[in-house]
Structure formats: C-alpha cells, structure tokens
N, C-alpha and C positions, 0 to 999 in steps of 0.2 A: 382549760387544760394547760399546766406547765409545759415550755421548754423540758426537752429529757434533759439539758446540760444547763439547767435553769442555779442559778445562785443557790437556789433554795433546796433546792435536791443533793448538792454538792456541799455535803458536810464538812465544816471544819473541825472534828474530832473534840477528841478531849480536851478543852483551853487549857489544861497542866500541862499537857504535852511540849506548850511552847513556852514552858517557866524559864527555859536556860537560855534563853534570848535575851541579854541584859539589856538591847537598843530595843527591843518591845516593849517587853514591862518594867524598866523603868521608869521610875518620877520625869515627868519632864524638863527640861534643865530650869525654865521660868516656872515654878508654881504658882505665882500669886500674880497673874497678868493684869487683874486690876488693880494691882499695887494698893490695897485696900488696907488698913491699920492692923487690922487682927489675922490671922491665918493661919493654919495646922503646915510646919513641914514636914514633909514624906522622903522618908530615904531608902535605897533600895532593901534595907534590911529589913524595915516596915514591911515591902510588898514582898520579901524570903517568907515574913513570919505567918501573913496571910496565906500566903501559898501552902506552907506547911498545916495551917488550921485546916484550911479548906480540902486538903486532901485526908487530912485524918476522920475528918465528917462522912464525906461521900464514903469511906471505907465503913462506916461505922452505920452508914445507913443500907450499905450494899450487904452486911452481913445481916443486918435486919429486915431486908428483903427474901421471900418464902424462896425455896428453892423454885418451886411450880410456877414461879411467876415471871418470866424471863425479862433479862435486862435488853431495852433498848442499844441496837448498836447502829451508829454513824452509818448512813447511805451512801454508797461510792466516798468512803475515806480515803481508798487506795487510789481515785483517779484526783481528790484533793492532794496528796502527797506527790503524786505526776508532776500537776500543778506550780505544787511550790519550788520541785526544784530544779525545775524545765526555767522559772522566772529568775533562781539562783544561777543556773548555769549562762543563759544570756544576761543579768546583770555583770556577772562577773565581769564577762569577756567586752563592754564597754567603757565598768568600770577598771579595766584595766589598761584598755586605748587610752583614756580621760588620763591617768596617773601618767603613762609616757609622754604622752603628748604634752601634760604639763611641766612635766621635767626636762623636754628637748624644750621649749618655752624659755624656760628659766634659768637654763644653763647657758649662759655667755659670759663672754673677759668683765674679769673687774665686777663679778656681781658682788654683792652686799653680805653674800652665804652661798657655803660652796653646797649646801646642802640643797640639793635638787628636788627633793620629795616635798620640800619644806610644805611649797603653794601646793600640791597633791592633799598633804595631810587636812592643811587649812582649808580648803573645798569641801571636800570629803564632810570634815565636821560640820561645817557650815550647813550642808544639806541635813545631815544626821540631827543637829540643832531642829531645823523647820521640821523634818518632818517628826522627830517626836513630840515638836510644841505641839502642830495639828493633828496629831492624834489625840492626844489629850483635848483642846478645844473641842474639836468633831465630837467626841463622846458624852463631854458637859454641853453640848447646845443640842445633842439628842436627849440626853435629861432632861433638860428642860421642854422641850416640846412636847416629850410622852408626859408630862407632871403637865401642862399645861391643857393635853387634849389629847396628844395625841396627831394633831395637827403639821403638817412639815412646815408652813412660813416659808417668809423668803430667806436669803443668806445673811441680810441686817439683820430679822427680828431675833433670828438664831444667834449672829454675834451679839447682841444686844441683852440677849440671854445668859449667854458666856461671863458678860460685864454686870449681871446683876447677881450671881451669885460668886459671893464672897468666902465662903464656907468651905473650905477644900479637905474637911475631916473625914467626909465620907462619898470621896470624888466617886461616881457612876463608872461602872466597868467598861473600857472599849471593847472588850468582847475580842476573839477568840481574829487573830488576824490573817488579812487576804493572801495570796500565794504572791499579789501584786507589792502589800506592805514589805512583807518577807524579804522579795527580793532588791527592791529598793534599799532598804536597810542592811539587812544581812548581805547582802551581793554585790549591790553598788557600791554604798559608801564601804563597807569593808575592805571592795577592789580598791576603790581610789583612795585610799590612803594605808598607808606599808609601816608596820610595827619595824619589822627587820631592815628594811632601809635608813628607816630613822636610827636606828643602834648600829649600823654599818657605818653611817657618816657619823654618828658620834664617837664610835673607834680611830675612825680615819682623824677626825682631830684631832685624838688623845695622842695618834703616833704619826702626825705630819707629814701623812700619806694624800692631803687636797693636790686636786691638781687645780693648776700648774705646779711641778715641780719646787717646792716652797724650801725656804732658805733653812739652816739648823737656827733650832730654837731651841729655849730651855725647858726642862721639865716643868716650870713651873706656868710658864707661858703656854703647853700643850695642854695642863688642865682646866687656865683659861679656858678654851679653848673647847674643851669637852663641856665644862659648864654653860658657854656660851651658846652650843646646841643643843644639850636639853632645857638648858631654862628657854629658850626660845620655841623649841618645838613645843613644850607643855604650856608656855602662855599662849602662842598662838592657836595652839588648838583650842582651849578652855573657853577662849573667846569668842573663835569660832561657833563654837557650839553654843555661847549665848545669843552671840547677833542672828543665827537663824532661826533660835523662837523666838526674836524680837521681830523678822523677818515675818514669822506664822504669825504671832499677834497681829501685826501691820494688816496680815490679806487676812485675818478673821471674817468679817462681812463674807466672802468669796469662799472661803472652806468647805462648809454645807453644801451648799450646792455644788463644786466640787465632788465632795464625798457622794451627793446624792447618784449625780454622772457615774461615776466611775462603778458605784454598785449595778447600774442599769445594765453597764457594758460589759460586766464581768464575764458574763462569759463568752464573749468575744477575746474580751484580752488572757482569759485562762488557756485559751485554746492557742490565739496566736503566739506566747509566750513558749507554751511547748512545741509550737512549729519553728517560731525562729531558734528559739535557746539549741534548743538538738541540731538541727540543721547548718545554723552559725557553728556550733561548735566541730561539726563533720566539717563543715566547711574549711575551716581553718587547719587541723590537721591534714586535708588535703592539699591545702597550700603548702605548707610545711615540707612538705613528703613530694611535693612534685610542684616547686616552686616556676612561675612561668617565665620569667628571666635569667635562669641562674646562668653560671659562666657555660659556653660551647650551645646554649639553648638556640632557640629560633628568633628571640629579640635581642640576644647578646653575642653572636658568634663568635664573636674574636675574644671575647671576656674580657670587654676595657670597662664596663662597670662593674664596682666592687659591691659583695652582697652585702652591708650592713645593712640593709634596710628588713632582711633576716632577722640578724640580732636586735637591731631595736625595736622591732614590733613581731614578727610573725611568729617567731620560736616562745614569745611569753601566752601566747592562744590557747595552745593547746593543753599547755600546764592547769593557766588558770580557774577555768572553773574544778579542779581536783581540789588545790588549797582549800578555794569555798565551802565544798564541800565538806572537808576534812576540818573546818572550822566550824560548819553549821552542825556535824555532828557531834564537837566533842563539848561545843557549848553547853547542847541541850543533855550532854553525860554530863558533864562536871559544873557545870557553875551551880546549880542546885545546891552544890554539898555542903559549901559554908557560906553562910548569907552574908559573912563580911568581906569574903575573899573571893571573888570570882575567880575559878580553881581554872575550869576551861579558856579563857582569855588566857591568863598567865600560861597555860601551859602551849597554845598554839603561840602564844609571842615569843617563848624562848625555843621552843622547837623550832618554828622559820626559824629564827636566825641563826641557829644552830647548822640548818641546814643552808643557811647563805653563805657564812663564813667557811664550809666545806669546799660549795663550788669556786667562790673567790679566792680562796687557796691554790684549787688547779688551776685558776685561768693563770695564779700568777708565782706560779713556783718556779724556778729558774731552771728545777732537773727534770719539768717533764713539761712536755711542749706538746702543747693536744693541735689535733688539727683543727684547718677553719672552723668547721661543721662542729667537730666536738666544743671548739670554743663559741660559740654561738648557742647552741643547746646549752651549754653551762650559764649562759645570759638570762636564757629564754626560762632557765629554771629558777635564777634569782626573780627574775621580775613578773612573770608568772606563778609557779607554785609559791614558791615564799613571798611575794608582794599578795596572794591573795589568802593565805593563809595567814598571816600575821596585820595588825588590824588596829589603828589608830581611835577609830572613830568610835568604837564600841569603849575603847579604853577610855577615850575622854568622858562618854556616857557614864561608866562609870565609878571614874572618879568624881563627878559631880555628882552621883546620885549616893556615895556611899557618905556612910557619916563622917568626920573631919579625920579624927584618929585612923580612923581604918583607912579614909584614903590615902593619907600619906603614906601609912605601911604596904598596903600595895603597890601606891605607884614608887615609892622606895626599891620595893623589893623588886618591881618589873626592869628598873632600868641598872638596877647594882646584878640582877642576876643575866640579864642579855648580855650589857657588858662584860661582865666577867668572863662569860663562855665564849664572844671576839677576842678575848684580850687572851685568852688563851688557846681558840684555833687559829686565828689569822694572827696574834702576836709571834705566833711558831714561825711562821713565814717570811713575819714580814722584822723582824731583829735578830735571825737565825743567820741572815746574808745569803739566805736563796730566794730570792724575793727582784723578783720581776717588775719592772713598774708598769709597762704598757702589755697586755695582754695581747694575743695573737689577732682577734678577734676585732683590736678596738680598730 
C-alpha cells in the first residue's frame, strides 16, 4: 500500500500546462555534450511547434472519445499546484537574499563596474545553465535504461549511456516537472538575477548618474558607457549559462542517482517546501511590521543605530515572492502565443522596470521627501517585487534557445524597449533639475 502523499498519487497535471516555462522546456543551452560530428539542433521554436501538434491531437482524440466514457482526471492536482508554489514562494525569498547579498559583495571604491547586479545576474545563469543541462541528461540516461531493460544501473552506466547516444533528433521527454524543478528555476534563479536592475544601471550610465558622484562627461562617452553595460551584462550572462551545462556535463556520472534521491524524497521535500515557503514568508512580513530593533525599541532605546539594514534586506521579503508569482503566471498566459517571441518574459521585463523607475523617481525627487519608512518600502519594492518579477536568467535561456534572427530581435527589442521607458520616467527627474542625488533612505 502507497504513501497517501506518495509521488505517485500526486499528479503532475496536464504536461501543456507547463509549456510557458521557457527555463523548463527549453533546448538545453549544450545540445551535443558528446561533441559528436553529426547532430539535429533544437530551438525553442521546434519544441512551440511540438507543443502546438501535440495539443491539437489530444483535442482531436478527446472529441473522439464517446461521451459515456469518461475522461481521466489528475489525482490531488490541486495539492500538486500547493506544491509548486509553496517551492516558488520560498525560492523566491533566498533567491532574493542570494541577489543582495551579492550586490553588497560587490559594491566597493574603484570596482571594475558600477553595476552591482552584474555577479547576481551571472550566478543566477550559471545555475539556470546546470540545471537545464541535467535535466535534459537525467531524461536521455532514463531513455536509455527503459530501452535497455528497464534496469536503473548505477550513475556511470547511465552517464555512459548519455555519451553513447549521439542522435538528438528525437530526444526522450523529461516529463511533466517537480514542484522542486519549478521552483529552483522559476523562483531561484529568476530571484537571483534582476531584468530591471540591469536596465536601471544601464540608464544610470547613459545619464551619469554612478556613484560616486562622476565628473561631466560627453554624450558620446555616456553611450560608451551604456554599451559597455549591456554588452557586458549579455556576454556574461550567455556564458554563464554555457559554463553550467558544461558544469552538468562534468557531474553526469552523479545525476541519476541524484535524480533517483531526490524522486524517493519527494514527498518530504513537497511538504517541507509548503511549510517553510508560507511560513518564511509570514515570517518576514512580520519582521517587517514589528521590526525587533527599530529606533526607541528594547535593543535600541536611545536610536543610535540606523535602520538600513531594513532597507537592504527585510522590506525586499515581503514583496518578493508577489513578483514570482506574477511572473510564473504571466509566463505560462503569454509565452505560448508566439513561438518566436516569448510574449510573457518581455512583458514582465518591461513592466518591473517600469515599475522600478516609478519608485526610484520618489525616492529621488527633490519636491517630495517621503519619510524613512516610506523610503525604505520604496527600496524594498525595487529589489523585491521588481528584482523578482523581472528576470535575467530565463532571458538568457532564451535567447540561446531561440533561432539566430529571432533572438536578436528580441533581445533588441527587450533592451531598446526597457530603456526607452527609464529614459523617459526617471529621465523626467533626473535632467528636469529636481533630481535628488542621495535619497532619504540611503
């Protein structure tokens, strides 16, 4: 007799349901890990067009199904969908510690780039690299094993299986993924790397707004200047995302077995995932809301410590798994709809930022002076709701997964359209002559 909360009882739904996840079912960034002479490449538009076959079938066999004959539905689907974003809501809120913490990190005199997110973004990929290399591996060394026997092997015979098939035309499906993959992908790395940060300091170039306070330059040196952030931000992320499935290639041998753990314990980790995710997250806004040191408190009486430690970490908490969310949903609405445009990415990358350049206007408008608290939550809602809503790592995904034309035109049109809409909220502010340099807050 199963576990009631057994893996297997705990359906993962319709596998369409999760087509708008471009860091799921995308190509992996390495197709051909054993660098073999011949090889089919796959681009995400490939796996649009399958998606779209494959639902026009199932529709075309469910109308040829008697009405008397009733259709199979998913077992506790609804405590799988608990699941996933109980794992979304706690990825979020570490990949969002991970992103500050690398930016205080990174931020000191005389660095190399004033851009703080930079190492965030590049982590962020890095992971998002491994882990869509090993999911595609994990799924071809389950191939092989069911073609072989059926047999599970150890984690060499399975890498070794991986390495002997060369044929990537009609790669094996990874099947229908865990609330665990989900949130790794979609929650972590999407937290630890920030769409609208990276188009904030790309602003901040173009109008010689770095601090330290930087000397008058020419225009033509500020477009340096802007160039020199995104072409850096887009190569190192690209890279990123290659050296971490060269990373998954490396631990291959180790994968499977990996993968095989991690299925045994699911439902430990599906449950613990919804205890901490909710709880971490109650957690935090009640920090927020009844902080234990603030000024006149019982560890601070006199208020000689200042609350930043508010603004840089605990006010971005409670935002962030919202962006997440608001990101995992509008994916799985909109990327679907053009197979060469991922409709959902672009549209949460321009909204954050949209929404960044609004609060970084108040913090630093010269006619209106919010208080501590209001300038702190204005912090807490750039680097929260918009660091978790807007999203590097899934963009690097796919621009490497889309085909050559098409991704230039989007990642074109993702960095000419964020900027444009800085250059026109926070340009109002900051060449208008009401333009604050140090916010209240800092």
């Amino acid at each position: 007799m199963s576990h009631p909360n057994s893996a297997a009882e705990v359906s993962d739904g319709d596998p369409g349901r999760w087509a708008g996840l471009d860091e799921i079912v995308a190509p992996p960034p390495v197709q051909n890990p054993t660098e073999s002479s011949i090889y089919r490449h796959r681009s995400l538009e490939d796996t649009r067009r399958e998606q779209r076959e494959d639902v026009r079938r199932r529709s075309l066999a469910s109308a040829a199904t008697p009405l008397h004959h009733p259709q199979p539905t998913p077992a506790k689907y609804p405590l799988y969908t608990l699941y996933t974003l109980a794992h979304l809501t706690l990825f979020s809120l570490l990949g969002t510690l991970a992103r500050l913490g690398i930016q205080a990190l990174s931020t000191y005199p005389n660095a190399p780039t004033a851009a703080g997110v930079l190492w965030a973004n590049f982590a962020g990929c890095v992971v998002m690299g491994f882990l869509s290399e090993a999911r595609g591996l994990v799924a071809r060394a389950g191939g092989e094993e069911k073609r072989d026997g059926g047999s599970e092997g150890s984690g060499a015979s399975a890498a070794a299986a991986v390495g002997d098939s060369n044929d990537n035309s009609n790669p094996p499906p990874p099947g229908p993924p865990t609330p665990l993959t989900i949130g790794l992908s979609t929650g972590f790395c999407g937290s630890l790397t920030s769409f609208s940060s990276f188009a904030r300091d790309a602003f901040l170039a173009l109008s010689n707004t770095t601090p330290p306070p930087a000397a008058p330059r020419s225009a033509f040196s500020s477009v340096l200047a802007l160039l020199a952030t995104v072409i850096l931000t887009l190569s190192l992320s690209l890279s990123a995302l290659q050296f971490g499935a060269h990373i998954a290639i490396a631990a291959a041998p180790l994968l499977p077995r990996v993968a095989r753990l991690l299925r045994r314990m699911r439902p430990v980790l599906d449950w613990l995932g919804v205890v901490l995710g909710l709880g971490c997250w109650v957690g935090a806004v009640i920090l927020a809301v009844f902080p234990p040191d603030r000024r006149g408190g019982p560890q601070n009486p006199l208020g000689a410590l200042p609350e930043h430690w508010r603004r840089d970490v605990l006010f971005a908490l409670p935002f962030a798994p919202l962006g997440t969310l608001v990101r995992f949903y509008t994916s799985l609405l909109l990327n679907p709809l053009l197979p060469s445009f991922p409709l959902g990415t672009f549209a949460v990358n321009i909204s954050g930022s949209l929404v960044l350049a609004m609060a970084w206007d108040l913090q630093h408008t010269a006619s209106y002076r919010p208080t501590l608290t209001a300038c702190q939550l204005l912090q807490g809602l750039q680097d929260g709701f918009c660091g978790c809503l807007t999203t590097v790592s899934t963009w690097a995904v796919e621009l490497r997964a889309l085909r050559r034309r098409h991704a230039y035109v989007y990642g074109a049109a993702s960095v000419a359209a964020a900027l444009g809409a800085l250059v026109g909220v926070m340009g109002g502010v900051r060449w208008a002559g009401r333009f604050r340099p140090v916010p209240v807050c800092a």
